[in-house]
N, C-alpha and C positions, 0 to 999 in steps of 0.2 A: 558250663563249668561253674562251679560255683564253690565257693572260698573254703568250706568243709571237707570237701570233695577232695581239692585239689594240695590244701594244706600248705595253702601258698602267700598266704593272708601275711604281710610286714606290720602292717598298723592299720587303725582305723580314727580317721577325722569325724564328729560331730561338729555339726553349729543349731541354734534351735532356733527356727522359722514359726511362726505364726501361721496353722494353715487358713487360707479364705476360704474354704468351705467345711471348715469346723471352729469351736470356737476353743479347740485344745489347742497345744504348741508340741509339734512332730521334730523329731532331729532330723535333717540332712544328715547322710551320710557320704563319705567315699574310703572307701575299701582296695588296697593294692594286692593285684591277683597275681600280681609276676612275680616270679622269680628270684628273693634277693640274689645280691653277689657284690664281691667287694667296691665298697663305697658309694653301693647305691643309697644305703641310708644316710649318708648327705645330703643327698636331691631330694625324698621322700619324709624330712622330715614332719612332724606333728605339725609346724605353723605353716610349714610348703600348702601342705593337705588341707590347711583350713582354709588359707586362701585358692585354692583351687573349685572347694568346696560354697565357699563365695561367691565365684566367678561363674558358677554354674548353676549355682542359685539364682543369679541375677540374669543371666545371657541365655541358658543352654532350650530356654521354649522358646527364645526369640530366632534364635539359631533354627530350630525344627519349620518355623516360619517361614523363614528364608528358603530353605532348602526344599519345600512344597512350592514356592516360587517359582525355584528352576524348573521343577518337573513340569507346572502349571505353561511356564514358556515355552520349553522342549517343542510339548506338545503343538503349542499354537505355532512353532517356528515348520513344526515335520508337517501340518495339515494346511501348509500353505501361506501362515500371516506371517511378512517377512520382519526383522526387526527394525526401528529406523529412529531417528532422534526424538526425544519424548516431545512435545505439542506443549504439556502441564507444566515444563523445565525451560519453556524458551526465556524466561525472563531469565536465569541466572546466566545463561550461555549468552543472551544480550546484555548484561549489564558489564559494564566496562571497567568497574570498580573495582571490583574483589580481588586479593591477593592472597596465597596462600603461607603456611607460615616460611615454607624453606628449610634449605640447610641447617641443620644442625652442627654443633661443634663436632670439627674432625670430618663432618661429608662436605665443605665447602669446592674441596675438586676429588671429585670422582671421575678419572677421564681412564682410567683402567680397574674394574673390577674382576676378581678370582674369584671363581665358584667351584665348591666343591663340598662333602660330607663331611662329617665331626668328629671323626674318631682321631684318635689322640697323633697318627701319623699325617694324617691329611690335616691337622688343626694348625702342627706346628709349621707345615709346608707352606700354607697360605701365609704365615705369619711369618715366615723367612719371604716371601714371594717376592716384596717390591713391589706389587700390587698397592695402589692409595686405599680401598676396600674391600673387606674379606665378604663376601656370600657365604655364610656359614649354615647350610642346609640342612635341614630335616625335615624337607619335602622331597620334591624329585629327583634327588639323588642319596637320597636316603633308602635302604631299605628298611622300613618300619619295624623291625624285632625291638623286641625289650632291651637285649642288651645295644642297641644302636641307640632306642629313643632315649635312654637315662643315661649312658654311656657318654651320648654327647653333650649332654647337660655337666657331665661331669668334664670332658674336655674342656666347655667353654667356660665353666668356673676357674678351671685352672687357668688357662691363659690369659682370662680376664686379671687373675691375679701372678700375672708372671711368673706361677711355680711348674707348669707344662711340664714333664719329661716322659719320654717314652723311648723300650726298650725292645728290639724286634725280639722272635724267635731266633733269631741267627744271632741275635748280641747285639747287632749294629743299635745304639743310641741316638735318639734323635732330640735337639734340643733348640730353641726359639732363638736364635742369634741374631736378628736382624736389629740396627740400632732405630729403625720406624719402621713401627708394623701396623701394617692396615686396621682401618677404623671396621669392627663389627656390624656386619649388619644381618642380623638371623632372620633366617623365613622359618614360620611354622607352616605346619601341615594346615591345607584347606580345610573351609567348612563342613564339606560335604566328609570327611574323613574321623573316624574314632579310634580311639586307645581302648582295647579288650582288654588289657591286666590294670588296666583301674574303671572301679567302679565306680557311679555315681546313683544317692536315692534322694528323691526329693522328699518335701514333706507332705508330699501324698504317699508315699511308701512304694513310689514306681522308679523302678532298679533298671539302668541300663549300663551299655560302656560310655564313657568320658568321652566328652570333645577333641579328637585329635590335636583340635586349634588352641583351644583353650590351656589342655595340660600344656604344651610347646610353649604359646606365649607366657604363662601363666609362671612355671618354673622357673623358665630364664629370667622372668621379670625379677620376680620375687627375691632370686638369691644374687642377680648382677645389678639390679638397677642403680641402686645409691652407689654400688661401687664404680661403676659406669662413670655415672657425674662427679665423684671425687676425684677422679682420674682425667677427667679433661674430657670425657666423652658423653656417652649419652646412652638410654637403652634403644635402639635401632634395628627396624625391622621389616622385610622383604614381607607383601601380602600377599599369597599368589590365589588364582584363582576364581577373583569375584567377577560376579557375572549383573550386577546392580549396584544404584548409587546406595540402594537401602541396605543393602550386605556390607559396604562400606560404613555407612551408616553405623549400624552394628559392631565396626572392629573402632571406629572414634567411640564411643560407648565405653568400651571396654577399655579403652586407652586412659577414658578420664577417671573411669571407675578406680583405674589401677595406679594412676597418679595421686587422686584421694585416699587410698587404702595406705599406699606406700609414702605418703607426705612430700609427695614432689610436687613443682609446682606444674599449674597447667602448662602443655605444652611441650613437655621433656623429652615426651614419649617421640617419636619421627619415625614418620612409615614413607617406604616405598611402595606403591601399589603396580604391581604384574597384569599391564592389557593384554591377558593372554586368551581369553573366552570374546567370540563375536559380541555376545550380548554388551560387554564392558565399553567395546570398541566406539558403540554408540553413546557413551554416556562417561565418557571419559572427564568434561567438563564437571558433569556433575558430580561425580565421586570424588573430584579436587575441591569441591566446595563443601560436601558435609563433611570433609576430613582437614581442610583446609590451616586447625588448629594444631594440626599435628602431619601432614602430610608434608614430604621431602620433595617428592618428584613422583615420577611414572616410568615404567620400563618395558619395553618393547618384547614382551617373551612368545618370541618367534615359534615355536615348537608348538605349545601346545596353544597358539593362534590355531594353528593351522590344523592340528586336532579338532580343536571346536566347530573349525567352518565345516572337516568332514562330518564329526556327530551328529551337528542341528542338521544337517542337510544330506544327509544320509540317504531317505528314501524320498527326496524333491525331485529325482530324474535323470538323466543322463548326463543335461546341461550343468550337471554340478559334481563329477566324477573329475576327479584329479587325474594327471597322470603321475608316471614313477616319484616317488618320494624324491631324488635327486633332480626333477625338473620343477620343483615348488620352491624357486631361491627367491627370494627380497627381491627382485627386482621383477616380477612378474605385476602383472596392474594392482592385483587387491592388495598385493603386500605390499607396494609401493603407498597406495591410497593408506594404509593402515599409519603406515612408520612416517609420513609427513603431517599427516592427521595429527597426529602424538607428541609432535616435535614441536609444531604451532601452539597446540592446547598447551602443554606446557609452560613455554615461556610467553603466552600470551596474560599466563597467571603468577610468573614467577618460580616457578618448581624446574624442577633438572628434568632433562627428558637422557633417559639412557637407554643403550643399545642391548641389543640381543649379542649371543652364542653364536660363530661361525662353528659345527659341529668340528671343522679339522682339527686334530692333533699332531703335532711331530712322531717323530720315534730316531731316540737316540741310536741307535743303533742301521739305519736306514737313511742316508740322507737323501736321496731320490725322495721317501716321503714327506721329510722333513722340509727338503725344498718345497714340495707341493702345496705344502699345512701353511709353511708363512706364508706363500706366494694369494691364498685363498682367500686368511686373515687379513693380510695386508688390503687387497684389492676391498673385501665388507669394512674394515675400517675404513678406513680412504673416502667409502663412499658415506657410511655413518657421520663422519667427522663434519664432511662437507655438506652431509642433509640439516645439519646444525646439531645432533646429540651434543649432550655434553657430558659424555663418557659411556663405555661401553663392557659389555664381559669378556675373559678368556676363562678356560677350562686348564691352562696347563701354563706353571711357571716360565716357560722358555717364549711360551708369546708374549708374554708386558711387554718386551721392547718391543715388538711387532705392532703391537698397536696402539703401544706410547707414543711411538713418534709420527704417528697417521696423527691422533691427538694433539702432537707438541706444535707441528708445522701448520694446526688451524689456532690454537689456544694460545699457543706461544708462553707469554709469563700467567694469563687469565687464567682465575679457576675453572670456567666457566663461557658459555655463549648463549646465556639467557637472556643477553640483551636482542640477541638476533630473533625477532619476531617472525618471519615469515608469513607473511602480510601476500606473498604469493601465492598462497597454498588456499586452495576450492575444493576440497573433497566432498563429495554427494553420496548419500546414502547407496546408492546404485554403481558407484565406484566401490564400495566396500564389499557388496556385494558380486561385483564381476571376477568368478571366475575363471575365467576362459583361459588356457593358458596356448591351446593349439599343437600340443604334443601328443604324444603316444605313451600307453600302456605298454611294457614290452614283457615276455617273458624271464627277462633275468631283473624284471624289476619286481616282479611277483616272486620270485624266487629269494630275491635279497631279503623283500619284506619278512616271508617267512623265517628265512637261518638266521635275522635278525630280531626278528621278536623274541625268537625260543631262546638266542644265544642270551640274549639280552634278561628276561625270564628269568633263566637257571642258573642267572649269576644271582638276582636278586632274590631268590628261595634262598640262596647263600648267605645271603645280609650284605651285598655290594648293591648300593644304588648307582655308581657312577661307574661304566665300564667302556673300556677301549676296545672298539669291534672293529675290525679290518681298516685300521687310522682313524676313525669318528668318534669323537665321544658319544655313548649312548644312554640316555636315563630315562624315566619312566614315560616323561610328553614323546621322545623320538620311537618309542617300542609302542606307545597309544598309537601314531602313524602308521606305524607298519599294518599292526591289525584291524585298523578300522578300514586302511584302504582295502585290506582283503575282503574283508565283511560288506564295503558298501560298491568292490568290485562287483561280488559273487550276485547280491541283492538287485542289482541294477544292469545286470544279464553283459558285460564286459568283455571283450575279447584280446588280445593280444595283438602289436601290430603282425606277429609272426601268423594269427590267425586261430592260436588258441583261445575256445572260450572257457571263460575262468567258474568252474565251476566249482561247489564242493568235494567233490570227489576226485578232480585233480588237484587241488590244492591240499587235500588229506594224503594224494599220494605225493607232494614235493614235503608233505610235515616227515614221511616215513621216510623217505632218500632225505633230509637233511639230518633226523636221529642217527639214523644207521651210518652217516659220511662223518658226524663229532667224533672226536678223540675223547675214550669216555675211562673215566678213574674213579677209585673208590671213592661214595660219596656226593658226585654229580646228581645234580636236579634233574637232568635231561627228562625224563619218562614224565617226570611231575609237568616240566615246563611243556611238553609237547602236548601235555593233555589238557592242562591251563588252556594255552594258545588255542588250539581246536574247539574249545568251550566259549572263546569270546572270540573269533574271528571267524567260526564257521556255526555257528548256531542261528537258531532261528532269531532269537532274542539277544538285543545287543548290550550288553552292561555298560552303564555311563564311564565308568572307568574299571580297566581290567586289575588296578591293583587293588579295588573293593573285594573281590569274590577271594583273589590269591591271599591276601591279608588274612581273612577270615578261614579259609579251608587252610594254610601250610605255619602261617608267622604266631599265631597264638597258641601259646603252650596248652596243653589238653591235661 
């Protein structure tokens, strides 16, 4: 598509670069291909665009770097080299010294975070919540369309500036009442992810799409930051995704870049970084130390942990086949070894260690469920609290008190239990590795996978990243599990304990009985989503993530 074409073109940013392989000076450009609509030219203004146009100047080859890394490891992880503590890094992980900077004003107690999307009714929810920290996502529960990714930029401008109001279709009003509301903390999209309605040219004159990362961090920064710190807070922000300390590396870079652009002082900037990739898990210490100027803590993101260990180890053998997605809980050996690992490294350095996501949700309307969700919550708190986290996530306002007071009964008045070192804790690369879990495949756990990815899917062709499937919340890392165990069942010749073996062609015929068994209305994704799902779950070749191909083939305008 291209901007002539499609007559979609808002503005265009220059800045003039120096090329190093001529001795002219070439503009940068970046170009927005999407769609206006009301008040997106607030977010998209002329200085937004230049500093974005900066940030990609300075970052976005070092980015293509990193991201040939992953694949370069991939490879050496599926052909047998297993990953394990660097050798090069041992002196930082022995030196006893180092401390990272910490808390920021407003994250001093994080013992309950809310996660959830940005649109203008979910913004104010979190912000009524009671929640100490809002997750304010525009990663995995985001769906990526235009009007979600500027849309919630436009949310979180508003809320930043207490003018928030939103109006349903039905009338009902929704407005920010709560007299403390959670301290922000945004995640952007990974590195490995791009924005197709903004373009980026260098001054070589080579045109692609925008850093998914980049625009997310870059926007937010740009137009909250100084307001952030007038306000007693700060600009704060969830990292997900990194798979190296040198990908970390790369987001302190940008941190300082963007503190010197923006005339903050060093430091201002505060990240959370998401051990959610095997590769990270190994190198946790070190991604606390080249970010250490700017690093909050680390956070246990359970979901798509347990993605990565299927991805890398997909085709390593039988001895690395999962069973049902519902017998992969925290408490099995590697995710044990994983979340004590995380909790030592942390407060051995200073930084907050927080918890994961119990997938349960209530339902108002159901209290049999709603008993089942707290009673789940409770039980993963309970044990979080007492592994030493020092604070954790929910998905849905009716759990705060759930897992406030698993929190309250270890923390008491502390903000905090970063004094608790855990000086007991010996995890071995071979522990991380272990996944044995001793259960079964069953056929209604192949079967959930399926009506669960597709359901999951054909909500997000709709632009919902965050959806409630039969009580669980489900977002992009839980619908990655579903398909990849199918893809690295079918791969590594799997049976059922019922004695089915799981092959493509039965598992094409549970996509066609789960299409034909949805309740379908004008408008539904279902056909799209089933045919998606079947392209990454049952093909020969496996896509690193299945929101790459659906982003590009259904959520950018043509």
């Amino acid at each position: 598509m291209t901007t002539t074409q499609a007559g979609l073109q808002l503005q265009t940013a220059t800045t003039e670069r120096t090329s190093t392989s001529e001795s002219t000076t070439s503009p940068s450009r970046f170009e927005v291909l999407g769609r206006p609509f009301p008040r997106s030219e607030e977010i998209l203004t002329p200085d937004a665009l230049e500093f974005l146009t900066r940030l990609h100047d300075r970052f976005a080859s070092t980015r293509h770097e990193r991201l040939a890394d992953r694949q370069r490891r991939r490879y050496e992880i599926g052909n047998g080299r297993d990953p394990k503590f660097r050798e090069e890094t041992r002196a930082i992980r022995e030196d006893p010294n180092w401390r990272v900077a910490g808390a920021g004003p407003g994250l001093e107690d994080r013992r309950v975070e809310i996660t959830g999307p940005t649109d203008p009714k979910m913004t104010i929810n979190a912000m009524n919540s009671g929640a100490r920290v809002w997750l304010a996502d525009q990663e995995d529960a985001t769906s990526p369309t235009w009007r979600n990714v500027i849309g919630g930029q436009i949310s979180l401008f508003d809320a930043i500036r207490e003018q928030l109001a939103f109006t349903s279709e039905a009338g009902k009003e929704y407005r920010v009442t709560a007299e403390r509301t959670p301290t922000i903390v945004m995640r952007p999209r990974g590195w490995h992810l791009v924005e197709k309605h903004l373009r980026f040219t260098d001054t070589h004159g080579r045109a692609g799409a925008a850093s998914g990362s980049l625009v997310d961090f870059g926007l937010y920064a740009f137009h909250n930051a100084r307001e952030l710190v007038s306000r007693g807070r700060g600009p704060y922000f969830y990292i997900a995704k990194l798979e190296s300390s040198e990908e970390a590396k790369l987001w302190d870079d940008v941190f300082t870049f963007t503190e010197e652009a923006l005339g903050l002082p060093h430091g201002t900037i505060r990240a959370t970084v998401l051990i959610e990739t095997l590769p990270a898990a190994f190198e946790m210490e070190e991604i606390l130390y080249v970010m250490r100027d700017h690093i909050a803590g680390l956070n246990a993101g359970r979901w798509d942990y347990i993605f990565s260990i299927i991805k890398n180890y997909r085709g390593r053998g039988a001895r690395f086949v999962l069973p049902d997605r519902s017998e992969v809980t925290m408490t099995v050996p590697f995710m044990r070894a994983y979340t004590e690992l995380l909790v030592q490294t942390c407060h051995k350095r200073g930084a907050h260690a927080i918890g994961g996501m119990s997938a349960f949700i209530p339902n108002r309307r159901d209290p049999q469920v709603t008993a089942r969700a707290e009673e789940k919550v409770r039980a993963d708190k309970h044990r979080e609290a007492g592994d030493g986290f020092d604070g954790t996530w929910v998905a849905h306002p009716d759990l705060i008190p759930v897992a406030e007071a698993e929190f309250d009964a270890v923390l008491g008045e502390r903000p905090n239990q970063v004094d608790r070192q855990r000086d007991d804790v010996h995890v071995t690369a071979a522990q991380l590795l272990d996944v044995r879990i001793g259960r079964d495949i069953t056929e209604a756990g192949v079967r959930e996978n399926v009506s669960i990815g597709i359901r999951y899917i054909e909500a997000w062709l709709r632009g919902l990243g965050a959806v409630a499937i039969d009580n669980l919340m489900e977002d992009a890392a839980t619908a990655e599990i579903s398909r990849s165990q199918i893809w690295q069942w079918i791969h590594q010749d799997q049976s059922t304990a019922e004695g089915t073996r799981i092959t493509r062609e039965w598992v094409a015929e549970l996509v066609a009985e789960a299409v034909a068994g949805f309740e379908r209305a004008d408008g539904d994704r279902y056909d799209d989503a089933a045919e998606l799902f079947t392209d990454v779950a049952l093909g020969d070749d496996f896509p690193t993530f299945l929101t790459v191909p659906a982003y590009s083939r259904y959520l950018v305008d043509a």
